[in-house]
C-alpha positions as CSV (number, residue, x, y, z in Angstrom):
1,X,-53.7,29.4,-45.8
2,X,-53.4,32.5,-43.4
3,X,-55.2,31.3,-40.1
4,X,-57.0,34.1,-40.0
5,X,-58.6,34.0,-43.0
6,X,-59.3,30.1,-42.4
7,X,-61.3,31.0,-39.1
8,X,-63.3,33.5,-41.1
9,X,-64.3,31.9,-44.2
10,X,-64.8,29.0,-41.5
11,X,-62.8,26.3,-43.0
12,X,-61.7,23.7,-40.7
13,X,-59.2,20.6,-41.8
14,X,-60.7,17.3,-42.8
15,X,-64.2,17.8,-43.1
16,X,-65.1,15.3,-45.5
17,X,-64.8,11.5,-44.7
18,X,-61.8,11.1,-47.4
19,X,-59.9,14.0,-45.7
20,X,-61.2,16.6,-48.0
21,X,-62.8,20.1,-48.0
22,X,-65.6,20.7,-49.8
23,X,-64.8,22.8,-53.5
24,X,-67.7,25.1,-52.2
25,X,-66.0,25.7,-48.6
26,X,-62.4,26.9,-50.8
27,X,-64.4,28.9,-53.2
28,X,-63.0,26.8,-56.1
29,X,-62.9,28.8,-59.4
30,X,-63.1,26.5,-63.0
31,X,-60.7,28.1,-65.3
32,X,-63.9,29.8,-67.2
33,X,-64.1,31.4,-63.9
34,X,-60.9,33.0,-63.5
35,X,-60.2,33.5,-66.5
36,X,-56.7,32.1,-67.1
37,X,-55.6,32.2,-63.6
38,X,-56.7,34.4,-60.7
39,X,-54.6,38.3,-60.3
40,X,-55.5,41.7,-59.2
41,X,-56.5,42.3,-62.7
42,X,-58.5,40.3,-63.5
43,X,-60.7,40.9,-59.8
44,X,-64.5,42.7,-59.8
45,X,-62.4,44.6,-56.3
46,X,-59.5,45.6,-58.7
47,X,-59.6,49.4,-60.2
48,X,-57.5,49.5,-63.2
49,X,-56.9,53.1,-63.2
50,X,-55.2,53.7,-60.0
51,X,-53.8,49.9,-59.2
52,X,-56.4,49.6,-55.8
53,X,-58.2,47.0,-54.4
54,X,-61.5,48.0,-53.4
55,X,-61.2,45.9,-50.0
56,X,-57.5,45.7,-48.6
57,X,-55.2,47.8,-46.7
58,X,-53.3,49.5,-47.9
59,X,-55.4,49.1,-51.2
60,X,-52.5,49.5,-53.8
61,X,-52.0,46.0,-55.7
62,X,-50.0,44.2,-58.6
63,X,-52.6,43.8,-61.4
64,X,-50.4,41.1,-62.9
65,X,-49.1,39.2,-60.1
66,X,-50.9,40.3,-57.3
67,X,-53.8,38.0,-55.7
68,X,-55.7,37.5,-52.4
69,X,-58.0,34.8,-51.5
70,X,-61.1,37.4,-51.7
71,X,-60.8,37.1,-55.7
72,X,-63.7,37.3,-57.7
73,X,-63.3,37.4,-61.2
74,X,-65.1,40.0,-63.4
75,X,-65.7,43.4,-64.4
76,X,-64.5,45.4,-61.9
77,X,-67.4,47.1,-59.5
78,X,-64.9,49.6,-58.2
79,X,-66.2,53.0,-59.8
80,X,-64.0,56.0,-60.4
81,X,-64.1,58.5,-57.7
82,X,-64.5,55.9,-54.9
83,X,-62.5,55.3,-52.1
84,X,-60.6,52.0,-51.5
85,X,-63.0,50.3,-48.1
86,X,-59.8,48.9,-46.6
87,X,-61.6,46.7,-44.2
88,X,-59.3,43.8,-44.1
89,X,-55.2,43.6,-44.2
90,X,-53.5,42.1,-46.9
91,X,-51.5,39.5,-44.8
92,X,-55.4,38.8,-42.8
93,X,-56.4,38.1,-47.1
94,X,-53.5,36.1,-48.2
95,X,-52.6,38.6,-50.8
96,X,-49.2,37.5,-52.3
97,X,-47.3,38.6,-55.6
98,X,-46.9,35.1,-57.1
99,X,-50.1,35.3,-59.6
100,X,-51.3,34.6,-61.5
101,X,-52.2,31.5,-59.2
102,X,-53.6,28.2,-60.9
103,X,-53.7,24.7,-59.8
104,X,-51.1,23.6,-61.6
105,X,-49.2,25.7,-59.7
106,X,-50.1,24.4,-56.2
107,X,-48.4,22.7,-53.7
108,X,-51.9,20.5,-53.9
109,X,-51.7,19.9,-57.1
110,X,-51.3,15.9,-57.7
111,X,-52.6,16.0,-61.5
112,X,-49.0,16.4,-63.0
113,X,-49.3,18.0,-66.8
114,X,-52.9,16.6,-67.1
115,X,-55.6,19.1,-67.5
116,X,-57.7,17.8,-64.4
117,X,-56.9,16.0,-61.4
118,X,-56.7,15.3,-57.9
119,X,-56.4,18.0,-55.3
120,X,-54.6,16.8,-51.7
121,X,-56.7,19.6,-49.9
122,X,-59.8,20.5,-52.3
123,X,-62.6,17.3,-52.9
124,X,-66.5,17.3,-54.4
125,X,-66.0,18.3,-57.9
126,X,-63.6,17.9,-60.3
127,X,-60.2,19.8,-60.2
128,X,-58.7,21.5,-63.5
129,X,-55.1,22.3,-63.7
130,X,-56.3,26.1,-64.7
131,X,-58.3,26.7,-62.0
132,X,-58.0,27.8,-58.1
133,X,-59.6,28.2,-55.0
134,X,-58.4,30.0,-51.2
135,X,-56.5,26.9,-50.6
136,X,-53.5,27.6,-53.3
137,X,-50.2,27.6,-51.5
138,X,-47.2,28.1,-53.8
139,X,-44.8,24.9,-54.9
């Protein structure tokens, strides 16, 4: 995770007695959450019509395999005719084009092919293959 985004969401490492952080603290998503894995598309910040993200700079995004760590799934709240905020870089969000980004997929991951398992990073609820939080880092 980008150190700048770490130091504003406020994370620090280990701060749970088994080594954990908190699912809250990584904005873990269940996969009813992200539906199918989290991407630019599937983002309330994501207009469809013009590829934007309602809060990154420069605002133009992969809808498919494009995602940041300020998903939220959803209907997108981006209304036509407004102008992309840009308030935080891409790098300071983590965006990345390797989406769409699941457990599974993690470098945390320790639950093989089962559909819930242990996270390495992520503790305090349990952890499904299908879903993700700011933590992912690609295998």
């Amino acid at each position: 995770m980008n150190a700048t985004l770490r130091k504003v969401i406020g994370l620090s490492e280990h701060e749970t007695s088994d080594g954990k952080i908190p699912s809250e603290k990584m904005v873990y998503l269940t996969p009813e959450q992200t539906g199918g894995g989290c991407h630019c598309g599937g983002c309330m910040f994501f207009q469809k019509g013009s590829s934007e993200c309602l809060l990154t700079a420069p605002a133009d995004c992969n809808a498919e395999k494009g995602v940041c760590a300020l998903f939220l799934g959803g209907e997108s709240i981006f209304k036509t005719g407004m102008e992309p905020q840009k308030r935080i870089t891409k790098d300071e969000a983590g965006y990345v084009e390797d989406a769409p980004t699941r457990c599974g997929g993690c470098e945390y991951w320790e639950g093989g092919d089962a559909d819930s398992g242990p996270c390495a990073k992520v503790g305090g609820t349990t952890i499904y293959r299908d879903g993700c939080c700011n933590g992912w880092e690609p295998k």
